[in-house]
C-alpha atoms as a printed R data frame, in Angstrom:
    type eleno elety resid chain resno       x      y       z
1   ATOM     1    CA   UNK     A     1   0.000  0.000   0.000
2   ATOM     2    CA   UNK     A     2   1.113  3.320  -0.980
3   ATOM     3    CA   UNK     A     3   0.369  5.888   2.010
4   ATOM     4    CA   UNK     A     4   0.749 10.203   1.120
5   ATOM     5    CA   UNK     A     5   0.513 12.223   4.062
6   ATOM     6    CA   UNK     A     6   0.680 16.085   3.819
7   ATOM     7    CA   UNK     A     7   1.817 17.798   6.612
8   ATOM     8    CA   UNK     A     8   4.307 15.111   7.548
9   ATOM     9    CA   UNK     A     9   6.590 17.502   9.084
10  ATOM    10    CA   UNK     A    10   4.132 19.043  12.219
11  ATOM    11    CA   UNK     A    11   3.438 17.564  14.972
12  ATOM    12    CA   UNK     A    12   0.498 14.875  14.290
13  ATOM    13    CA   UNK     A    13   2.213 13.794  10.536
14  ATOM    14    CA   UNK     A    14   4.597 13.090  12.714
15  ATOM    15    CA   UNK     A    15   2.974 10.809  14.868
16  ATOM    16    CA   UNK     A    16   0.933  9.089  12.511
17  ATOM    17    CA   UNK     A    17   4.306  8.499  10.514
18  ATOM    18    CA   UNK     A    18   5.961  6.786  13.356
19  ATOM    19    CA   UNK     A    19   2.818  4.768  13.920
20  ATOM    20    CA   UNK     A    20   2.270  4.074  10.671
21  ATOM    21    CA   UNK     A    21   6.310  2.574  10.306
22  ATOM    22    CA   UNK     A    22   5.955  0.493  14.130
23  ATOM    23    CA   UNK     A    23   2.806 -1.680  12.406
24  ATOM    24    CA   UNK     A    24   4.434 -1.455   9.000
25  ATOM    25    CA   UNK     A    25   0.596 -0.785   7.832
26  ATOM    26    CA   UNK     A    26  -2.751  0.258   8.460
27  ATOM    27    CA   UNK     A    27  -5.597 -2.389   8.457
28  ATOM    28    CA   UNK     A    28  -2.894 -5.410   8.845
29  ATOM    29    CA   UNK     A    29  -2.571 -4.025   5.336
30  ATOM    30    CA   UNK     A    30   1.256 -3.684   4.838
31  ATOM    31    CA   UNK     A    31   2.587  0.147   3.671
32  ATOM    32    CA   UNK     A    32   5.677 -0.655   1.204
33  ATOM    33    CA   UNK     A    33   5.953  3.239   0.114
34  ATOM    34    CA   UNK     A    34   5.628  6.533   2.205
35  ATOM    35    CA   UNK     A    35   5.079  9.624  -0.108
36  ATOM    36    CA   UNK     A    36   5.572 12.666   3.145
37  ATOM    37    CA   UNK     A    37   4.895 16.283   1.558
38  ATOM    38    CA   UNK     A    38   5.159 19.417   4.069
39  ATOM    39    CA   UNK     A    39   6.635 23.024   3.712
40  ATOM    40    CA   UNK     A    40   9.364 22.187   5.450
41  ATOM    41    CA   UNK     A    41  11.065 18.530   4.630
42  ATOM    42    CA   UNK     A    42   9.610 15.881   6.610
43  ATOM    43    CA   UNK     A    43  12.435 13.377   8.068
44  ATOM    44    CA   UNK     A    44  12.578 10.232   6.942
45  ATOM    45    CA   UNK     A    45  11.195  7.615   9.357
46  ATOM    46    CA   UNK     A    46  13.826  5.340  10.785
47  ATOM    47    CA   UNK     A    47  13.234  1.480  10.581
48  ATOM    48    CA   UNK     A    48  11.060  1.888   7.417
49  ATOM    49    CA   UNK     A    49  12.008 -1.125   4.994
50  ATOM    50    CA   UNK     A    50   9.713  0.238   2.075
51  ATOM    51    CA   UNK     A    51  10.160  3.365  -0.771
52  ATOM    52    CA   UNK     A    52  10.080  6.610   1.296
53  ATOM    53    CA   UNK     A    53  10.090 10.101  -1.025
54  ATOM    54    CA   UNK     A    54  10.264 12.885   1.121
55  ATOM    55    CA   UNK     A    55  10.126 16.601   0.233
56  ATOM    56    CA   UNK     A    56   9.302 19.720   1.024
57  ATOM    57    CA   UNK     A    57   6.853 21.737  -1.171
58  ATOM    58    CA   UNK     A    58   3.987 24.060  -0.810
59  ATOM    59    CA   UNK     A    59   0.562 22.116  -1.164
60  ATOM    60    CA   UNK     A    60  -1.031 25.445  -2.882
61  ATOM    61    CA   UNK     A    61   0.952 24.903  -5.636
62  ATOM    62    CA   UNK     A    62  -0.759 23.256  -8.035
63  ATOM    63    CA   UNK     A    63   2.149 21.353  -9.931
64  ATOM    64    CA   UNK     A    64   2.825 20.229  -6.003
65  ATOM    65    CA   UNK     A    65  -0.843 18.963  -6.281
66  ATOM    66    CA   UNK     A    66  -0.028 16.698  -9.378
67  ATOM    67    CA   UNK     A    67   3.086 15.508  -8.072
68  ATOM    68    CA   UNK     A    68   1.240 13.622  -5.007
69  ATOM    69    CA   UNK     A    69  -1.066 12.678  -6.494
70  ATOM    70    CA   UNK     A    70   0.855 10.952  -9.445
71  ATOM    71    CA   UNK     A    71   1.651  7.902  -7.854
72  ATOM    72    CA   UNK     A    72  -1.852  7.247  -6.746
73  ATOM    73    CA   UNK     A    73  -1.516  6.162  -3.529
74  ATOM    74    CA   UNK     A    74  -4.471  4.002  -2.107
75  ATOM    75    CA   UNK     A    75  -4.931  6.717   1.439
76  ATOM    76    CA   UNK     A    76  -4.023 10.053   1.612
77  ATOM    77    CA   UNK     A    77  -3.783 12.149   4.744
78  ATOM    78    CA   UNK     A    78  -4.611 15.966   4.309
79  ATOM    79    CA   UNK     A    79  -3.433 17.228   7.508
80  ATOM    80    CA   UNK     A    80  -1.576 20.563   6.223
81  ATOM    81    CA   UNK     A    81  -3.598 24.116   7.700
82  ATOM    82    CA   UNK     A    82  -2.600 27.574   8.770
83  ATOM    83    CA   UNK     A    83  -3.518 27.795  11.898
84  ATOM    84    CA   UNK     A    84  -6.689 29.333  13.716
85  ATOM    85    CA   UNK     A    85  -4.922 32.188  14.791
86  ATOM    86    CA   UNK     A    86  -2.737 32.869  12.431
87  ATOM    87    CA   UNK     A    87  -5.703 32.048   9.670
88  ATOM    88    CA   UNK     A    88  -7.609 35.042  11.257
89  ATOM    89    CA   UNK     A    89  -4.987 36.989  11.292
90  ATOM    90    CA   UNK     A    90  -3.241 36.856   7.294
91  ATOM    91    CA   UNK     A    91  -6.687 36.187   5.232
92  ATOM    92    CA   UNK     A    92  -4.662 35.524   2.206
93  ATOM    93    CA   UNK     A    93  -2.627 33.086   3.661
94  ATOM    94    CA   UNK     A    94  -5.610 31.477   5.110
95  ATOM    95    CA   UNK     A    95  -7.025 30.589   2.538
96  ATOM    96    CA   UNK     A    96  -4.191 30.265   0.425
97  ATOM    97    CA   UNK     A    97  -3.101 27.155   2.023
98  ATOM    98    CA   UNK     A    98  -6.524 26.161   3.765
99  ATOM    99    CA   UNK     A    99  -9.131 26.612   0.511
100 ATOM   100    CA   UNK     A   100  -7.093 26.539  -2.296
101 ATOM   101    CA   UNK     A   101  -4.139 23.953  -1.313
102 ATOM   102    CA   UNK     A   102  -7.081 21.476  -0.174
103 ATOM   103    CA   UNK     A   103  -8.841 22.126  -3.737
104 ATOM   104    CA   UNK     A   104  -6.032 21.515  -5.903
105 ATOM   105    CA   UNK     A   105  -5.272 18.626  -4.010
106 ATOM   106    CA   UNK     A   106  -8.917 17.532  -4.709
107 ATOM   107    CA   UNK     A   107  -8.391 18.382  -7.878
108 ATOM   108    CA   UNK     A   108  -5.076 16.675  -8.552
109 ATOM   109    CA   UNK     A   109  -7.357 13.163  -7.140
110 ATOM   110    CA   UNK     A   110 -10.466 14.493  -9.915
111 ATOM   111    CA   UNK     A   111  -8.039 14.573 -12.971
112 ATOM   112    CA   UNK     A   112  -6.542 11.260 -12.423
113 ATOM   113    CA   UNK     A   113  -9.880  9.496 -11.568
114 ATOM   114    CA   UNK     A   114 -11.006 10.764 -15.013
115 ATOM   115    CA   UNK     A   115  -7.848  9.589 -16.801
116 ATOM   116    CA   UNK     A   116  -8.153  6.058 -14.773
117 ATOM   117    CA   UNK     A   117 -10.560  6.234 -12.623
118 ATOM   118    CA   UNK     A   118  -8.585  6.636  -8.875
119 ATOM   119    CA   UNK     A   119 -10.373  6.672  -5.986
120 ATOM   120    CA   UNK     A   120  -8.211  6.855  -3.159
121 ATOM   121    CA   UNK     A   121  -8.921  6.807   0.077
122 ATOM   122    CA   UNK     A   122  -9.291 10.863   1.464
123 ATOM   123    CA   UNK     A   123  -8.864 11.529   4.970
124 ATOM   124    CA   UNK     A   124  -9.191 15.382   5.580
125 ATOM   125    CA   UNK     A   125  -8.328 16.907   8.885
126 ATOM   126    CA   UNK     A   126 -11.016 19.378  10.083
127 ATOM   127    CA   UNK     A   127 -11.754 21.018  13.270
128 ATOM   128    CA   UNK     A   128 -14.838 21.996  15.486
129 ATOM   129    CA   UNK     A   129 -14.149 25.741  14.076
130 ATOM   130    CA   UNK     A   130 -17.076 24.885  11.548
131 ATOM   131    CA   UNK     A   131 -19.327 25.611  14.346
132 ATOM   132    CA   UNK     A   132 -20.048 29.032  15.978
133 ATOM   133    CA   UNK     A   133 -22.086 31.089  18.374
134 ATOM   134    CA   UNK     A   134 -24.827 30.820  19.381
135 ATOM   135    CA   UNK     A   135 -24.031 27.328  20.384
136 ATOM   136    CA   UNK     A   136 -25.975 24.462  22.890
137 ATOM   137    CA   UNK     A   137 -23.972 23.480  25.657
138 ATOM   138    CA   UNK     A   138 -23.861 20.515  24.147
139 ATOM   139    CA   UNK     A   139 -23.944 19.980  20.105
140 ATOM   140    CA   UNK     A   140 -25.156 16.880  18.306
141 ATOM   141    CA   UNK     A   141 -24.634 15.608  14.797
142 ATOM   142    CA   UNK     A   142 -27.216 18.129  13.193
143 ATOM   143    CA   UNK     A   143 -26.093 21.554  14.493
144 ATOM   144    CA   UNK     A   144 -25.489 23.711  11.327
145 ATOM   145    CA   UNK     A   145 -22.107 24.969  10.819
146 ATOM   146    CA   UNK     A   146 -22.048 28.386  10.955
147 ATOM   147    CA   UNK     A   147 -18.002 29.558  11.847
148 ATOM   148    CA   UNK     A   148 -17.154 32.711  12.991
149 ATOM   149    CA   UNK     A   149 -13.377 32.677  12.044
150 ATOM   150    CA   UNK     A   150 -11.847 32.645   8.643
151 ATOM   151    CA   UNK     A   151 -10.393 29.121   9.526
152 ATOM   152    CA   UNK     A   152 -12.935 28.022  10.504
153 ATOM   153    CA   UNK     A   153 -15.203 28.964   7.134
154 ATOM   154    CA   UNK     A   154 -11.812 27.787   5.598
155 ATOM   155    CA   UNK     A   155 -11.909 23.926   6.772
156 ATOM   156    CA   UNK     A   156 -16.064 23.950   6.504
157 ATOM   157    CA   UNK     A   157 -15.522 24.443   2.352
158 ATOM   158    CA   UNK     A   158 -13.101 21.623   2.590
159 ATOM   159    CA   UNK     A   159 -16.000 19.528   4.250
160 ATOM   160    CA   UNK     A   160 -18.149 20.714   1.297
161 ATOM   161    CA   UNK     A   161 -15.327 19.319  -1.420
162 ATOM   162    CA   UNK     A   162 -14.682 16.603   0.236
163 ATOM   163    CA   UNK     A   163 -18.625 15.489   0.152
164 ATOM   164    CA   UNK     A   164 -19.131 16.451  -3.159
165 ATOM   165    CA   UNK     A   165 -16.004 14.885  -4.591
166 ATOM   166    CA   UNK     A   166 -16.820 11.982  -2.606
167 ATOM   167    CA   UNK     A   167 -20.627 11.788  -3.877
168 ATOM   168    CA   UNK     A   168 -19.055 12.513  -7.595
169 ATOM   169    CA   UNK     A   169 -17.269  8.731  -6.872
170 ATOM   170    CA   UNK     A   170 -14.218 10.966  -7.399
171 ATOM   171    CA   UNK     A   171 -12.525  9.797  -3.885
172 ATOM   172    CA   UNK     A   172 -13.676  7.964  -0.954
173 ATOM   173    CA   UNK     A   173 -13.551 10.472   1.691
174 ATOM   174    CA   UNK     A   174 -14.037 11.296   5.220
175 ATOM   175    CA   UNK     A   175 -13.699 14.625   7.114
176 ATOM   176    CA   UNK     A   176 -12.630 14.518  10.666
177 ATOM   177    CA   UNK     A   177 -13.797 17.538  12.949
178 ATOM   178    CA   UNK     A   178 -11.058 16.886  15.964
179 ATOM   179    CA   UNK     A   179 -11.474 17.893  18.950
180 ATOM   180    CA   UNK     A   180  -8.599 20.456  20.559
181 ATOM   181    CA   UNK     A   181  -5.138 18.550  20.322
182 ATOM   182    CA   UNK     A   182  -3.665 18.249  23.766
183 ATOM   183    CA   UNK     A   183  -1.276 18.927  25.350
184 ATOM   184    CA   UNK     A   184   1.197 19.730  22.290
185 ATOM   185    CA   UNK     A   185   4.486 18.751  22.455
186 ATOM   186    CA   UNK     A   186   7.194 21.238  21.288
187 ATOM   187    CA   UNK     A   187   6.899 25.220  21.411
188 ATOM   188    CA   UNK     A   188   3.922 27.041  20.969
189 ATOM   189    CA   UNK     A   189   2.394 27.839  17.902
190 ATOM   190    CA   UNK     A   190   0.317 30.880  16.640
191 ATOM   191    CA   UNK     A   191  -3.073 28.685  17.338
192 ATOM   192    CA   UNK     A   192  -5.731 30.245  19.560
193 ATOM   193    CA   UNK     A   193  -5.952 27.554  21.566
194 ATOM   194    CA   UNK     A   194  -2.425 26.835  22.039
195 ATOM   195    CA   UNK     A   195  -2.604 28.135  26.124
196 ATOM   196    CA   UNK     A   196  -4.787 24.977  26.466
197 ATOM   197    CA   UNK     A   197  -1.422 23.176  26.028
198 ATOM   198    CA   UNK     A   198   1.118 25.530  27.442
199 ATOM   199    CA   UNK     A   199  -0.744 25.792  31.166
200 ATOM   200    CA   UNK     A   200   0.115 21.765  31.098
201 ATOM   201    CA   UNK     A   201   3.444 22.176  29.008
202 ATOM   202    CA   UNK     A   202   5.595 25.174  30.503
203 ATOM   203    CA   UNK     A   203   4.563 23.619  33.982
204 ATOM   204    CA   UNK     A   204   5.590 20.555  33.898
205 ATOM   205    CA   UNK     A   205   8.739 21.934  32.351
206 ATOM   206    CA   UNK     A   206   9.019 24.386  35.249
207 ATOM   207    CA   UNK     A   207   8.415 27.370  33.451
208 ATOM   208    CA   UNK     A   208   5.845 30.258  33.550
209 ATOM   209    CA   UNK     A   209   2.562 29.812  31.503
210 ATOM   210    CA   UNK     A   210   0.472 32.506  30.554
211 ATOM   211    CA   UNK     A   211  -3.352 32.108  30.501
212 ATOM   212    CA   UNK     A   212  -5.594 34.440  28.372
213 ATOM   213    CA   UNK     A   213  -8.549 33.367  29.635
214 ATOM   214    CA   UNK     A   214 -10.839 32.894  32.740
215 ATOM   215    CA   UNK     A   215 -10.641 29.616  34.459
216 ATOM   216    CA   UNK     A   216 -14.460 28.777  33.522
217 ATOM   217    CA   UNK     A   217 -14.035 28.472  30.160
218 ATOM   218    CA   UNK     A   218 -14.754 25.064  29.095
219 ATOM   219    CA   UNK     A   219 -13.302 23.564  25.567
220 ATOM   220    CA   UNK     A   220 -13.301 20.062  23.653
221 ATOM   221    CA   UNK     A   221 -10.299 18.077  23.604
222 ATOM   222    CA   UNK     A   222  -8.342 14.952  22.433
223 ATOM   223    CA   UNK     A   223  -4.706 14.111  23.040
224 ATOM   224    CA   UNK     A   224  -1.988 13.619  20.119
225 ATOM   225    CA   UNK     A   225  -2.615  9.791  21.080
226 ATOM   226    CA   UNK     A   226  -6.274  9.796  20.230
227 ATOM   227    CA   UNK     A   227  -6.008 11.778  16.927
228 ATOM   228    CA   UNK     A   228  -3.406  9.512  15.692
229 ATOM   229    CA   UNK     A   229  -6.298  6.655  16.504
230 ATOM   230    CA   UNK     A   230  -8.663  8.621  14.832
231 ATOM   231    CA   UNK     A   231  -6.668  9.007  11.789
232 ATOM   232    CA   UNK     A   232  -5.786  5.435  11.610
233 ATOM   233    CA   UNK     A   233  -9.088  3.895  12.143
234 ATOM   234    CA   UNK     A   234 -10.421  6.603   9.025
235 ATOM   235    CA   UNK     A   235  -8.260  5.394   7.002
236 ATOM   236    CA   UNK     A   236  -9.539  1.884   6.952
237 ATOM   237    CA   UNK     A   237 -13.453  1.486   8.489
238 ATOM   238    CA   UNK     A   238 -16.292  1.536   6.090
239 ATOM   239    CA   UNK     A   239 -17.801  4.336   5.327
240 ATOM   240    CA   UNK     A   240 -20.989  3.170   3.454
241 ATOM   241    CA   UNK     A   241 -22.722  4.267   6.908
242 ATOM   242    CA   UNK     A   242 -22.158  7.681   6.219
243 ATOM   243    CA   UNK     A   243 -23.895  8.277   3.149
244 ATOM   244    CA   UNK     A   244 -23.440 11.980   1.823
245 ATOM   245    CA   UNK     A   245 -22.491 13.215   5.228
246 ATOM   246    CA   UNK     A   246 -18.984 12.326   5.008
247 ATOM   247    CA   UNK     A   247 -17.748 14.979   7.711
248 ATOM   248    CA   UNK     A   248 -18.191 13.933  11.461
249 ATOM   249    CA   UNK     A   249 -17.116 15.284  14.497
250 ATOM   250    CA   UNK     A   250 -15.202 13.063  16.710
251 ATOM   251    CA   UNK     A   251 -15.575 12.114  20.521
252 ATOM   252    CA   UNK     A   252 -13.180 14.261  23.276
253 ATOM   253    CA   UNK     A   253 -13.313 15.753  26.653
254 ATOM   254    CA   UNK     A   254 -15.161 18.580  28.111
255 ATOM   255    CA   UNK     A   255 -13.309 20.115  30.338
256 ATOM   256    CA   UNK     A   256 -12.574 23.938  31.928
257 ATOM   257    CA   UNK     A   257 -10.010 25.417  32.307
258 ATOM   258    CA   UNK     A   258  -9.762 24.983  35.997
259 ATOM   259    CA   UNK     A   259 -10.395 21.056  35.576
260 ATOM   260    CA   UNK     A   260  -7.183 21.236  33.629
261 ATOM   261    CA   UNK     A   261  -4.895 23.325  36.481
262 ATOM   262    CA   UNK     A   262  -6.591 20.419  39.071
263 ATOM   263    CA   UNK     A   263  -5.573 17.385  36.711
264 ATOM   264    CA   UNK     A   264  -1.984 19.201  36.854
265 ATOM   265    CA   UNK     A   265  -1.915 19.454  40.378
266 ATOM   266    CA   UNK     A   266  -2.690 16.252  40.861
267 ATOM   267    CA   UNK     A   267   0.313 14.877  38.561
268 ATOM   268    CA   UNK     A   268   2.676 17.385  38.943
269 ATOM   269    CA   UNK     A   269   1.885 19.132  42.567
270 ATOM   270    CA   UNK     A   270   0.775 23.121  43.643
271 ATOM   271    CA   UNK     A   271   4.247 24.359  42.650
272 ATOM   272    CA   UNK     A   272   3.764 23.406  39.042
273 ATOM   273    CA   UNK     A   273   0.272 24.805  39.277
274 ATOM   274    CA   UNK     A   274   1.788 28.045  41.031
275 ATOM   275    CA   UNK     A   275   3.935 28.930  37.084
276 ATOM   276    CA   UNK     A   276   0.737 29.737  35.306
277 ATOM   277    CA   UNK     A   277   0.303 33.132  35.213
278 ATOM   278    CA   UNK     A   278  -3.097 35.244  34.370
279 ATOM   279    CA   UNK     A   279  -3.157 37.685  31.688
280 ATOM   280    CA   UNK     A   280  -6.360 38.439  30.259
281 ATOM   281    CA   UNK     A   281  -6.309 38.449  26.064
282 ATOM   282    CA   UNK     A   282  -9.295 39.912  24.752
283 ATOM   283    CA   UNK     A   283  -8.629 38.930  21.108
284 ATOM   284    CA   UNK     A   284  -8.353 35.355  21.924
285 ATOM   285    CA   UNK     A   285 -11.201 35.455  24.566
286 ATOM   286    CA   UNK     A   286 -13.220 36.482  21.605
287 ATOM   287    CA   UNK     A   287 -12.348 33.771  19.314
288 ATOM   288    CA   UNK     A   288 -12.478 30.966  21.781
289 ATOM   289    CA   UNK     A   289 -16.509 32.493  23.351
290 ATOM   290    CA   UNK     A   290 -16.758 31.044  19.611
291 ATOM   291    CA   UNK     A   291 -16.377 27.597  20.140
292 ATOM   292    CA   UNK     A   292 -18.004 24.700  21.167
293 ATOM   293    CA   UNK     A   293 -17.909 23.285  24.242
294 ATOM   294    CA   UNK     A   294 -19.008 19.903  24.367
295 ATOM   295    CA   UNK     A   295 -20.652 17.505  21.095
296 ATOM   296    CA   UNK     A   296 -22.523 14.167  21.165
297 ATOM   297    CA   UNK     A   297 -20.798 12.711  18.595
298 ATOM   298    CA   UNK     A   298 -22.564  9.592  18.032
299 ATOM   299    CA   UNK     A   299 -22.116  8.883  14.617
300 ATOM   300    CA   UNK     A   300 -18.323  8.858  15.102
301 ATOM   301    CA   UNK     A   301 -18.828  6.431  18.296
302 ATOM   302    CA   UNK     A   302 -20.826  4.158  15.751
303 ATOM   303    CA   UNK     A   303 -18.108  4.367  14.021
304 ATOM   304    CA   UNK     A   304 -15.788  2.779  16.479
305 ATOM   305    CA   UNK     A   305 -14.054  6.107  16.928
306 ATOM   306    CA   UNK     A   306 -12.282  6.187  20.907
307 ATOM   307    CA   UNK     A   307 -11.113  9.163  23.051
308 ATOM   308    CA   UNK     A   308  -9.684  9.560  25.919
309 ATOM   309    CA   UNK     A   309 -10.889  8.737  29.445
310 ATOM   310    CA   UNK     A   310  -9.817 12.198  31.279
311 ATOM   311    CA   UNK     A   311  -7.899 14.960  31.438
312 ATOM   312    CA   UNK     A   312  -5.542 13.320  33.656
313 ATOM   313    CA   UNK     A   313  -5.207 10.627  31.528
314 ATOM   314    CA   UNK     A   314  -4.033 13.318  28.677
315 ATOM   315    CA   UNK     A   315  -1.430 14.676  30.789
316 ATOM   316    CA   UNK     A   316  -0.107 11.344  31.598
317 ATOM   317    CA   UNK     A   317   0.005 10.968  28.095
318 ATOM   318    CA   UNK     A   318   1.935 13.708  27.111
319 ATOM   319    CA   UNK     A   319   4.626 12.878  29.816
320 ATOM   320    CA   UNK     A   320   4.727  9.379  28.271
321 ATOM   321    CA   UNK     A   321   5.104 10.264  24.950
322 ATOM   322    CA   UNK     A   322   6.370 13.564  24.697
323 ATOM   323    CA   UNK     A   323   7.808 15.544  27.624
324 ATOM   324    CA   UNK     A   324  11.503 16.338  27.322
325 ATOM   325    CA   UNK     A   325  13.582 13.449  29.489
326 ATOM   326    CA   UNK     A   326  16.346 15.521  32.375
């Protein structure tokens, strides 16, 4: 099986790389080539016996768009975005990368399917951004989507692609809405929501974290473990049981603010807890009083889709997986 991830070089293509190279496949299906496309050059995964072709290239360039898609590999992961933050904040980068990289891509998959008729496999990393206020406290599988950030509308006209390519019999595709990844690994990045991570990170590093926001605010989340699963299990389940609905959000944890700070304490003690620092942000506080707070996700859980148990369980995860070594 020939795999193509995009965005193999951040943090998840990372992760689903490694994962990918342990099983040496996906559905007991063994991977003999790796095709690993990201701005930056991905590195090529140790212990891999099969083809790897690794570059670095900008997915909204169309002859980058061909290129992948040449080969026709059987999945493809389309994990590459700019960021929520940094979406709102450039609007032609935004949708630079987010609209038109993810339609040439789709278009790269159309051209060959009508020259052959391909049909790979499309797994498409979304992101509960699609939805905006006014919001339940607790969204099902028929809330409209109705974002209220440019990344947001950004990844919800990838959904709309994806579902119409994948109606067209052009590719077999599935859009995954994840949940908040947490905690990352690494530095921070220009995400909103990257003080979700960094109150759990910088801590645990024993350094100061900053907080934006007030301790009741209550987000949706998923560790790098889970979304790895997530990815994994897309890219091999059925999905006759979605009919034209291929986008579905995924299960995660609803949990505030201050639930995280106590799920540090109890891992890592008060003087851990005693580095985050509060300094109100009113331009994040605005885009994150955008967001959902909790879903009922039960088409996904049909699905065989699995999150985490708890918070704690995330942080333990992140210290397992990811947390620098002294």
């Amino acid at each position: 099986m020939h795999v193509l991830i995009i965005g193999a070089a951040g943090m998840i293509g990372r992760k689903l790389t490694a994962a990918i190279v342990k099983d040496g496949g996906l559905d007991g299906r063994p991977v003999d080539r790796l095709t690993l496309l990201d701005v930056i050059a991905p590195a090529r995964p140790e212990g891999f016996a099969g083809q790897v072709d690794a570059f670095a290239a900008n997915i909204a360039d169309p002859a980058t768009a061909e290129r992948a898609v040449a080969a026709r590999p059987e999945v493809i992961f389309h994990l590459a975005a700019i960021v929520s933050g940094d979406a709102e904040a450039n609007l032609e980068k935004g949708y630079t990368v987010n609209l038109d990289g993810t339609r040439l891509l789709f278009d790269a998959v159309r051209r060959e399917h009508e020259r052959s008729g391909y049909c790979p496999r499309v797994v498409f990393t979304s992101s509960i951004a699609v939805y905006g206020a006014p919001l339940p406290d607790v969204i099902d599988d028929d809330f409209a989507l109705t974002p209220l950030t440019s990344y947001g509308a950004q990844k919800a006209m990838g959904e709309l692609m994806l579902a119409d390519y994948s109606r067209k019999g052009i590719m077999d595709g599935i859009g995954l809405r994840l949940p908040t990844i947490c905690v990352r690994p690494g530095k921070p990045n220009l995400a909103a929501s990257g003080f979700f991570s960094g109150i759990i990170r910088e801590p645990l590093a024993g350094l100061e974290a900053v907080l934006p926001v007030a301790d009741t605010v209550r987000h949706w989340f998923a560790s790098p473990r889970a979304a790895v699963g997530f990815l994994r299990h897309a890219a091999k389940i059925d999905l006759a049981p979605l009919g034209a609905r291929r986008n579905i959000m995924l299960p995660g944890l609803s949990v505030t603010v201050a639930e995280e700070i106590e799920a540090l304490r109890r891992i890592a003690g008060d003087k851990a807890v005693s580095l985050i620092r509060r300094q109100p942000n009113e331009t994040i506080a605005t885009i994150i009083s955008g967001w959902a707070k909790a879903f009922a996700p039960r088409r996904a859980e049909a699905l065989g889709f699995v999150a985490d148990r708890s918070f704690d369980e995330i942080v333990r995860i992140y210290i397992e997986d990811d947390m620098p070594k002294a």
